[in-house]
N, C-alpha and C positions, 0 to 999 in steps of 0.2 A: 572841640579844639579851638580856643581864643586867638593862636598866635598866627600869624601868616605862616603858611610851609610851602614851601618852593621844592619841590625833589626832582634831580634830573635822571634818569635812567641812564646809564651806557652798557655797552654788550656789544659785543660782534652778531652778526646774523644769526638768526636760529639758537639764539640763547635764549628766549624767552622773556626776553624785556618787557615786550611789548605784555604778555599774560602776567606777568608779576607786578606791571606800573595800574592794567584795568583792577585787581583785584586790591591793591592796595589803596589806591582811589576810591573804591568805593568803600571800603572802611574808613576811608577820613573824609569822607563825602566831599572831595572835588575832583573840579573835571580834568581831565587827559587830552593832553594837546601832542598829537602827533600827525607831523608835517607829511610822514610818510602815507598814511590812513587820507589824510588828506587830498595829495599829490593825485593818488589813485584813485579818489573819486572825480577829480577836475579829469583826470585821464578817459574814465569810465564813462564820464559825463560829455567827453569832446568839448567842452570849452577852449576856449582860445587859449588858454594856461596848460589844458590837457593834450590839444594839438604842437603845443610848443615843446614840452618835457617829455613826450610819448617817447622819440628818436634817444634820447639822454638818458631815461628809464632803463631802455631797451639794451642802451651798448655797457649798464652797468655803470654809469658814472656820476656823479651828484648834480643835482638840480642847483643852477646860479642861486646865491644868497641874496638878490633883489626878490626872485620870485619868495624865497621862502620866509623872506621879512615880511612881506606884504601879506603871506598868509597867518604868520605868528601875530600880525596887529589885529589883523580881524578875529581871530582868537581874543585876545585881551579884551576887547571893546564885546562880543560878546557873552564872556563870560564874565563873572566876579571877580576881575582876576586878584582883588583884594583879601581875600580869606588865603588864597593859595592854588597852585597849579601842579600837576603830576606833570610833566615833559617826555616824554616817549620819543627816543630818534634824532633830540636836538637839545643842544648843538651840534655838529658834527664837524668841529672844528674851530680855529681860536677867533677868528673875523666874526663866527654865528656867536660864539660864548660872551665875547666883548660885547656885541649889539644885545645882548638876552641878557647879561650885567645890568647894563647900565638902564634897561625898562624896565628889571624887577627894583632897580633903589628908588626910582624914581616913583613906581609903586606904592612899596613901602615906607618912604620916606626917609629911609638912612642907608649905609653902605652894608653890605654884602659879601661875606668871606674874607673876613677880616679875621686873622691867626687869635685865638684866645678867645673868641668872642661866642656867646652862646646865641647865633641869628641864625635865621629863615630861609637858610638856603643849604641842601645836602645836593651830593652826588652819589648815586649807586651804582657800582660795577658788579653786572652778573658776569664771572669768569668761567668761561666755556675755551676747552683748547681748540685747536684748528681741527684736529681729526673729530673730535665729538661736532662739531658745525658740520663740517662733509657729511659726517653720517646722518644729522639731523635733517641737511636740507635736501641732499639727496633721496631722499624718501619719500618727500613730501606734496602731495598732491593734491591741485583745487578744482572746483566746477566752476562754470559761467556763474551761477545762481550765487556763489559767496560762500559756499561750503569749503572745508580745507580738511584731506585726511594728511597718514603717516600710515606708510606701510608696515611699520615694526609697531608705533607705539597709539595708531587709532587709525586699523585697516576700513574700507567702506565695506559693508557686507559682500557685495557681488565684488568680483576684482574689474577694476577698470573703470566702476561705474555708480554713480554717484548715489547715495542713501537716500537724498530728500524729491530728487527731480527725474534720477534715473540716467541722465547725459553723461557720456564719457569725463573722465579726468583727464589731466595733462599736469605736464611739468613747466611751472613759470618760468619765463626766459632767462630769467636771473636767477633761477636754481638750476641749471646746467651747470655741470663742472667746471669748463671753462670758466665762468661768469661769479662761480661761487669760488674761485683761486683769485679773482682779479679784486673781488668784493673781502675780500679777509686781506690782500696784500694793500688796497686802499683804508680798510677799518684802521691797520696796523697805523698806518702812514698818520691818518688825522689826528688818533685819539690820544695819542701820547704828549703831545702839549696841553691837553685837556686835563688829563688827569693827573699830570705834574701841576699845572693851576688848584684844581682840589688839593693836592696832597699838601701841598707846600703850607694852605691854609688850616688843614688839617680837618677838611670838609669831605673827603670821598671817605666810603663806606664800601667795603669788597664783599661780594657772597658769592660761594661757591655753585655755578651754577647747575653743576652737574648732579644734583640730587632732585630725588623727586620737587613736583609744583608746588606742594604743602609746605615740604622742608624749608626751601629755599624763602616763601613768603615768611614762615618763623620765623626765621635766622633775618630777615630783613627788620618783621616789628621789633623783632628783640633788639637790634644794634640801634634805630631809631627811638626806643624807649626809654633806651641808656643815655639817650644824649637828649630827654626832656623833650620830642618833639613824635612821639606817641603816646595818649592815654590810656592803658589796658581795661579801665573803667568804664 
C-alpha cells in the first residue's frame, strides 16, 4: 500500500471496534493507536496520568483532551505516522477531531476530507444497537492477568474462574448496568457531530456490526477497496 491511510474506527461500546481496527491493521501493516488501550495501561501502571484518570475512568466519563493529546503525540513521534494510522476510540468528539485534522494534513502534506476528493482519510462506523451493547457488555468478564471471557459467546471453562491463571473473574466497573446506560447515553451525545463531519464529506463508511467477526471485517475490505484504499493483491 504506497498511499498514506488514515482509518478512524467509531462504535458504541461492545461493538467490536476495537477487534475489527487490530485485524485490519494488521493486513495493511500499520499500527493502532488507541488512547483507550493506552489510558489503561498508565492506570495499570499508577503513573501520575494513571492516578489522575483512575477517579474519571471509574465514574464513566471521558478523560480531559490535554491528557489525550499528549498521548496521541507520543504516538505519532513514535510511530511512522507517515505510511498511515488505524485510530481505535478517537476522536471521541469534535474538539479531539479538529486537533487529529489538522496533525494528519500537516503529516501528509495537504488537506483532509475534502467532498470529491479521493485522500487518506476514512471513518468507519460499526453499527451495534443499544440492546445488542447491553447484552454484549453485560456478559462480559476479565481477570487481573489480561484475560477477557463472554458468558454467551466465549465462556471460561470452570465458571467464575479464569482459563490461563485460575483467579476469579469480575465485571469492570464500567460494565455495570448503570455505567453501560450512562456510557451509550454519552456515545449517543459526542458522536453525532462526528459523523455528520464524515458524512457531509462523504468519508464515513457504515457496517453492520451485528454479524459475525469475519463478516463484518468483509464487508469492511470490501467498501475500502471500492474506494482505492485496499489492495486485494
Amino acid at each position: 500500500m504506497s498511499q498514506k491511510t488514515f482509518l478512524i474506527f467509531f462504535g458504541p461500546p461492545g461493538s467490536g471496534k476495537g477487534t475489527q481496527a487490530d485485524m485490519l491493521a494488521k493486513k495493511l501493516n500499520l499500527p493502532v493507536v488507541s488512547p483507550g488501550e493506552l489510558l489503561r495501561h498508565e492506570e495499570d501502571s499508577n503513573t501520575a496520568i494513571g492516578r489522575k484518570i483512575k477517579p474519571i475512568i471509574d465514574s464513566g466519563k471521558l478523560v480531559p483532551d490535554e491528557i489525550i493529546e499528549k498521548i496521541i503525540l507520543k504516538c505519532f513521534k513514535r510511530f511512522d505516522a507517515r505510511a498511515g494510522i488505524v485510530f481505535d476510540g478517537y476522536p471521541r468528539k469534535r474538539a479531539q477531531l479538529d486537533f487529529l485534522i489538522k496533525k494528519l494534513e500537516k503529516i501528509a502534506g495537504k488537506p483532509a476530507c475534502r467532498q470529491g476528493r479521493q485522500d487518506y482519510v476514512r471513518a468507519i462506523l460499526i453499527n451495534v444497537s443499544d440492546k445488542e451493547v447491553k447484552r454484549r457488555l453485560g456478559g462480559r468478564r476479565v481477570c487481573d492477568c489480561g484475560a477477557a471471557y463472554h458468558l454467551i459467546y466465549n465462556p471460561p471453562k470452570k465458571s467464575g474462574l479464569c482459563d490461563l491463571c485460575g483467579k476469579k473473574l469480575y465485571i469492570r466497573h464500567d460494565d455495570k448496568p448503570k455505567l453501560i446506560a450512562d456510557r451509550l447515553k454519552l456515545y449517543h451525545q459526542k458522536i453525532k457531530p462526528l459523523l455528520d463531519y464524515f458524512e457531509k464529506s462523504d468519508k464515513l463508511i457504515e457496517i453492520d456490526g451485528e454479524q459475525n467477526i469475519n463478516q463484518v471485517q468483509n464487508n469492511i475490505i470490501k467498501e475500502l477497496a471500492e474506494r482505492a484504499m485496499y489492495d486485494n493483491n
